[in-house]
C-alpha positions as CSV (number, residue, x, y, z in Angstrom):
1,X,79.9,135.1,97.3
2,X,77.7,132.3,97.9
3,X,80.5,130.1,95.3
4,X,82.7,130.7,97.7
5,X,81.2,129.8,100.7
6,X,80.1,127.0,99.6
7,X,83.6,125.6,97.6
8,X,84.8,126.4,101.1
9,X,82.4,124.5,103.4
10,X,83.3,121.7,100.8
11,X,86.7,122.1,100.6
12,X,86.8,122.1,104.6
13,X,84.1,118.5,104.1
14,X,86.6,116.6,101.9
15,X,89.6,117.7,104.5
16,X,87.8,116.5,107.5
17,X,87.1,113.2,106.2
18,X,88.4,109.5,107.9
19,X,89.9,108.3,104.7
20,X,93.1,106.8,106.5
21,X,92.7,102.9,107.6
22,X,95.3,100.7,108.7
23,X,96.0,97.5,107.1
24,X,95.8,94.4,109.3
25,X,95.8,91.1,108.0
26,X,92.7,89.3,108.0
27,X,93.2,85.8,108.6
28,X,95.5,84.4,111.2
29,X,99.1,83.3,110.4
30,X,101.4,80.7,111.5
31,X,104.8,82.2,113.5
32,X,107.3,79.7,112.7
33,X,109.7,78.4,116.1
34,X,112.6,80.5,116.4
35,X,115.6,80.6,119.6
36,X,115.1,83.7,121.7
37,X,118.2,85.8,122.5
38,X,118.8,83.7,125.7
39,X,119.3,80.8,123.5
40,X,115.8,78.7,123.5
41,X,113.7,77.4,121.6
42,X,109.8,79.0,120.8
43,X,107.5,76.7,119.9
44,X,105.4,78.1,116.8
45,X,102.1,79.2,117.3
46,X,99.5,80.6,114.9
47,X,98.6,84.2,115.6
48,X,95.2,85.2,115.5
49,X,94.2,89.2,113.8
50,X,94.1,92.0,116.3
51,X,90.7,93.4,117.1
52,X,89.4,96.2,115.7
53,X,88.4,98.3,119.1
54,X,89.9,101.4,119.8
55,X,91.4,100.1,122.6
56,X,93.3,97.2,121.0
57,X,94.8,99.2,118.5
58,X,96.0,101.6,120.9
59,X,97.3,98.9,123.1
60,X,99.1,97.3,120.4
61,X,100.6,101.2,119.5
62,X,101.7,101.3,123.2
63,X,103.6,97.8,122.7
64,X,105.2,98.9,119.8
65,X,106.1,102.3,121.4
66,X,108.2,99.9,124.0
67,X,109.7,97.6,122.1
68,X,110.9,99.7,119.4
69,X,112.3,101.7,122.4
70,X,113.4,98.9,124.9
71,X,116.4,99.9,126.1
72,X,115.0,102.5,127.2
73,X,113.3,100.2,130.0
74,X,115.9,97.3,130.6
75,X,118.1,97.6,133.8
76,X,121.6,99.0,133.0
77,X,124.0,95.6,134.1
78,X,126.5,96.5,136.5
């Protein structure tokens, strides 16, 4: 009985653990210039990695959320 419990409590242990980390890069990266769908030009910049906070990576999930599903949020044209 006390096998049990205890291949339970550690079965439940190994469950509950945080294993699952996203990668990010670790170094910033250059964004080479590109032309924007109205036609101009973007300069390129170099982008710097995303923080780490809670808060930034559910910011940047937010941003993705919208631009994955834009057209969701563009004004129909007439």
């Amino acid at each position: 009985m006390i096998k049990l419990l205890i291949s339970i409590v550690a079965l439940l242990l190994l469950g509950c653990s945080d294993i699952q980390e996203t990668n990010r890069p670790k170094k910033s990266y250059y964004v080479p210039p590109s032309i924007n769908y109205k036609g101009k030009f973007r300069k390129g910049y170099v982008r710097k990695p995303v923080s780490t906070k809670p808060s930034a990576i559910r910011n940047q999930a937010k941003s993705r959320y919208y631009y994955k599903t834009r057209g969701k949020y563009r004004r129909k044209k007439k």
